[in-house]
C-alpha positions in Angstrom: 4.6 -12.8 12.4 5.7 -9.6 12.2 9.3 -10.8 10.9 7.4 -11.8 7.6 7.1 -7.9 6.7 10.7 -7.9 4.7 11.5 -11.7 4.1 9.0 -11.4 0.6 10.2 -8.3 -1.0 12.9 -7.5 -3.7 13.9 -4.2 -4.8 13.1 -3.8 -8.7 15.5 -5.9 -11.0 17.2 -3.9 -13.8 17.5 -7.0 -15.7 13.8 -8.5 -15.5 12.2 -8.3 -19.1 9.4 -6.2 -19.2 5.9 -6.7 -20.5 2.2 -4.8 -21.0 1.4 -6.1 -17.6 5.1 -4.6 -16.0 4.8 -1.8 -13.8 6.1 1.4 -16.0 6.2 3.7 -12.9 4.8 5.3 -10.0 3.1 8.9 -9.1 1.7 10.7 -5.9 -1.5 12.4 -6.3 -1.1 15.3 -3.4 -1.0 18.7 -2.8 1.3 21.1 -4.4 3.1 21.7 -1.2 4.0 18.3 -0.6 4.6 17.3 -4.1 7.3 20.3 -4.0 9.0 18.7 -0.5 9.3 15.2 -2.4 10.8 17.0 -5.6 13.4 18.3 -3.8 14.1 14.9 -2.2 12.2 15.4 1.1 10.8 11.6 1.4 7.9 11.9 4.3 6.7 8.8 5.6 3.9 8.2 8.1 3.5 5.5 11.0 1.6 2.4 9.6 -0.5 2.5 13.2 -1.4 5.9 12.4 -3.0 4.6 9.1 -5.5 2.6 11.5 -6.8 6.3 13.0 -10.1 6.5 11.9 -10.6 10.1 12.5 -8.0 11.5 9.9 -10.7 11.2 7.2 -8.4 13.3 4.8 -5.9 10.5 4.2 -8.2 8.8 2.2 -6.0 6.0 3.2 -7.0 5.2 7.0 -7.4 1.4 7.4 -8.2 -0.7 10.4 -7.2 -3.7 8.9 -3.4 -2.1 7.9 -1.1 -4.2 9.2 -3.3 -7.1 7.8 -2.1 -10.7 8.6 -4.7 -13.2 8.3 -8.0 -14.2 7.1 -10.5 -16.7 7.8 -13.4 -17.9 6.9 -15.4 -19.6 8.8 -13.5 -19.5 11.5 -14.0 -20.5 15.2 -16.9 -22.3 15.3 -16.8 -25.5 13.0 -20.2 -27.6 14.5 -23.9 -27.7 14.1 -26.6 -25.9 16.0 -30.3 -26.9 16.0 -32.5 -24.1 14.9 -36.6 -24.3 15.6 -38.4 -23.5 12.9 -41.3 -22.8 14.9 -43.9 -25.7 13.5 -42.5 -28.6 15.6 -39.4 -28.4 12.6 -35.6 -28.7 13.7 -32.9 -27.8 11.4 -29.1 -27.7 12.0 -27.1 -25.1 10.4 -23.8 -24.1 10.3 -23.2 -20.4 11.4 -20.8 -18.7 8.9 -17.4 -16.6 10.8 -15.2 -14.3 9.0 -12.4 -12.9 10.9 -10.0 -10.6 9.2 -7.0 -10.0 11.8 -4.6 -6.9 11.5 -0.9 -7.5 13.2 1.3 -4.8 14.8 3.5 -3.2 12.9 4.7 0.3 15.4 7.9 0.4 14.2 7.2 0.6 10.3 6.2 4.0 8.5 5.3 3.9 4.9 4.9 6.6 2.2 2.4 5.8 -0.5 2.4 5.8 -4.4 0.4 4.6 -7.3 1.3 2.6 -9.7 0.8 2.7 -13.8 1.3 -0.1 -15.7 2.8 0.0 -19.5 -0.6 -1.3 -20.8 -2.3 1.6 -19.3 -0.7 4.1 -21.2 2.6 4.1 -23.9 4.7 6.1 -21.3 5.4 8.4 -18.4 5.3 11.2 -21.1 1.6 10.9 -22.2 0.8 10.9 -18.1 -2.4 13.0 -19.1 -4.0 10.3 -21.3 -3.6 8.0 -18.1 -7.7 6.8 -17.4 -7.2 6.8 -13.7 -10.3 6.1 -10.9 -12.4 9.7 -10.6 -11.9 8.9 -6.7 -8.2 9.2 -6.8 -8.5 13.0 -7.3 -9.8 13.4 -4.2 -6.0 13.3 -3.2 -5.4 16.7 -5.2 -5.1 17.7 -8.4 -1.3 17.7 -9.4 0.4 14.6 -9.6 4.5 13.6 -8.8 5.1 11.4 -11.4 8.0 9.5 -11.0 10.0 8.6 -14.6 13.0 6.6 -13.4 11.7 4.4 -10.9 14.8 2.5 -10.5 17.1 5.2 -9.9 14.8 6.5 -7.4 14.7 3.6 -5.2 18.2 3.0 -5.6 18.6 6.4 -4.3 16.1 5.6 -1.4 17.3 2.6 -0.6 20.8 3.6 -0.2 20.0 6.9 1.9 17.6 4.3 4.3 20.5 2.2 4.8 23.2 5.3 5.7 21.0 6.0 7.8 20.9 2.6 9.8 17.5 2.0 8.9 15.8 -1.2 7.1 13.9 0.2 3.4 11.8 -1.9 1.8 9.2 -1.2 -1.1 6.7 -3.4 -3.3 3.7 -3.2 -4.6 0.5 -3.8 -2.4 -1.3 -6.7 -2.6 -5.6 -5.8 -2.6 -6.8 -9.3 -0.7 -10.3 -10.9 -1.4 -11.5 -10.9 2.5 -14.5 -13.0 1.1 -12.7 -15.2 -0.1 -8.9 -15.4 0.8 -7.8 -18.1 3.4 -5.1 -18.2 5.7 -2.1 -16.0 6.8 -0.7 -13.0 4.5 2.7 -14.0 3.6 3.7 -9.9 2.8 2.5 -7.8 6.0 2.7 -4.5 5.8 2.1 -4.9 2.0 -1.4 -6.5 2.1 -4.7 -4.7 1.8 -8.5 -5.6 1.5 -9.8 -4.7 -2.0 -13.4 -3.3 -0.4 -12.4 -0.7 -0.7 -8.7 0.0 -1.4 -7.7 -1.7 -4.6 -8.6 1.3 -7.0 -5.4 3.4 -5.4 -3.5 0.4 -7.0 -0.5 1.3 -4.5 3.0 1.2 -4.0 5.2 1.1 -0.8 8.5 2.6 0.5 8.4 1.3 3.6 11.1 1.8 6.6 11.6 -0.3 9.5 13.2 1.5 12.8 14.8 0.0 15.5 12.4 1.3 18.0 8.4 2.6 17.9 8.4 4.4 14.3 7.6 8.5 14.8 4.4 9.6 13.2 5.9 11.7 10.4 9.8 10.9 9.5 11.5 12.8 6.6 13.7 11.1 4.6 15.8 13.3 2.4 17.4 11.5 -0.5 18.3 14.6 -2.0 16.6 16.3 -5.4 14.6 14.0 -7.7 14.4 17.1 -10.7 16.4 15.2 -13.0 14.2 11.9 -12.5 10.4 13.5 -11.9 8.1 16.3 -12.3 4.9 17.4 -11.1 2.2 17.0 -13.6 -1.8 18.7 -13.8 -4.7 16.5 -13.8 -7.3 16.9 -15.6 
C-alpha cells in the first residue's frame, strides 16, 4: 500500500482557474530561528515515523495514526451475541469495532505548512487580518508566509529531483474516523480531524531510497524574493 503515497498527487497547475475556495498560499508558524533557516532556503524535513513519537509533545504535530491507511467501522466481528439481561431476558446485539490502521512509511520525511485560502482573506499582503485557530500560535509567534507558492515548489521540486530524490506535496486530507470507510487512497497525506484539522496543513514530502534520516535539510537556495517572515498578533 505504501506505493499509493505518490500515485494521487499533482504539483500545483499554473493554468487551473482559481476561486474563493482556491488555496492562495501557504505559511509556517515557528520560531524565528527556523523561520530564518527556511528564508534562506534551508528546507528541513522530519521522518514521518518520527511524527508517531509520542514523547516530543512540542511538535504539536505527533500522531500515531500518521501514516494513516485505512479505516473501518465495524470491523472484525460481523455476528450476534446473546446478552442476559438478568430477569430471565436474552437480547442479541451487535458489538460495534472501529479500527483506524496507520501504514509504514520510513523512508518518507515531510515538512509542514498551513494553508490560507483566498476566501479567508483578500491576499498574502493583509496576512495580519488572517482569523486563524488561537491553538495555532502555540507554534510561535512569527509566521513564514510564503507569497509565490508556485515558484517555490517549482524550486523544491526541481532541487528534490537533482538530488535523486522523489518530492511530492498536496494538501492534507482531515478524515472523519467516525465515519470514513475503507482504505485512504493519499497515504502520507491523510489525517484524522480529532484533532488535527484546525492546522489545515500542507506537505512537501520526500521519498528516499533507503530508511529516511530524522532531520534532512534541503537547501533550495534563498526564498527573499518570494517570502517573508511576518508577526502575529
Amino acid at each position: 500500500m505504501e506505493d499509493i503515497f505518490l500515485t494521487d498527487l499533482k504539483a500545483l497547475d499554473e493554468d487551473a482557474p482559481m476561486n474563493s475556495n482556491e488555496m492562495l498560499g501557504i505559511f509556517r508558524i515557528d520560531k524565528q530561528e527556523y523561520l530564518e533557516k527556511l528564508l534562506n532556503g534551508k528546507l528541513r524535513f522530519t521522518s514521518v515515523e518520527k511524527y508517531k513519537m509520542s514523547e516530543d509533545k512540542e511538535s504539536h504535530r505527533n500522531d500515531l495514526m500518521e501514516g494513516l491507511k485505512r479505516v473501518s467501522q465495524d470491523a472484525g466481528y460481523k455476528g450476534l451475541i446473546p446478552f442476559d439481561l438478568g430477569n430471565g431476558a436474552v437480547i442479541e446485539i451487535r458489538p460495534f469495532i472501529q479500527v483506524k490502521v496507520a501504514g509504514a512509511l520510513p523512508n518518507v520525511s515531510v515538512l509542514c505548512f498551513s494553508t490560507v485560502n483566498r476566501i479567508d482573506i483578500p491576499s498574502l499582503e493583509e496576512f495580519h487580518n488572517y482569523k486563524m485557530d488561537p491553538r495555532m500560535f502555540a507554534f510561535g509567534n512569527k509566521a513564514l508566509v510564503i507569497k509565490d507558492m508556485k515558484q517555490f515548489i517549482d524550486r523544491f521540486l526541481a532541487k528534490a529531483k537533482e538530488m535523486s530524490l522523489t518530492p511530492d506535496n498536496g494538501s492534507v486530507e482531515y478524515i472523519d474516523g467516525d465515519r470514513y470507510e475503507g482504505f485512504i487512497k493519499r497515504i502520507g497525506f491523510a489525517k484524522l480531524k480529532d484533532p488535527f484539522e484546525y492546522q489545515k496543513e500542507y506537505r512537501l514530502a520526500l521519498r528516499f531510497n533507503d530508511k529516511a534520516p530524522k532531520e534532512y535539510t534541503l537547501d533550495i537556495g534563498s526564498i527573499r524574493d518570494i517570502a517573508e517572515i511576518k508577526q502575529l498578533g
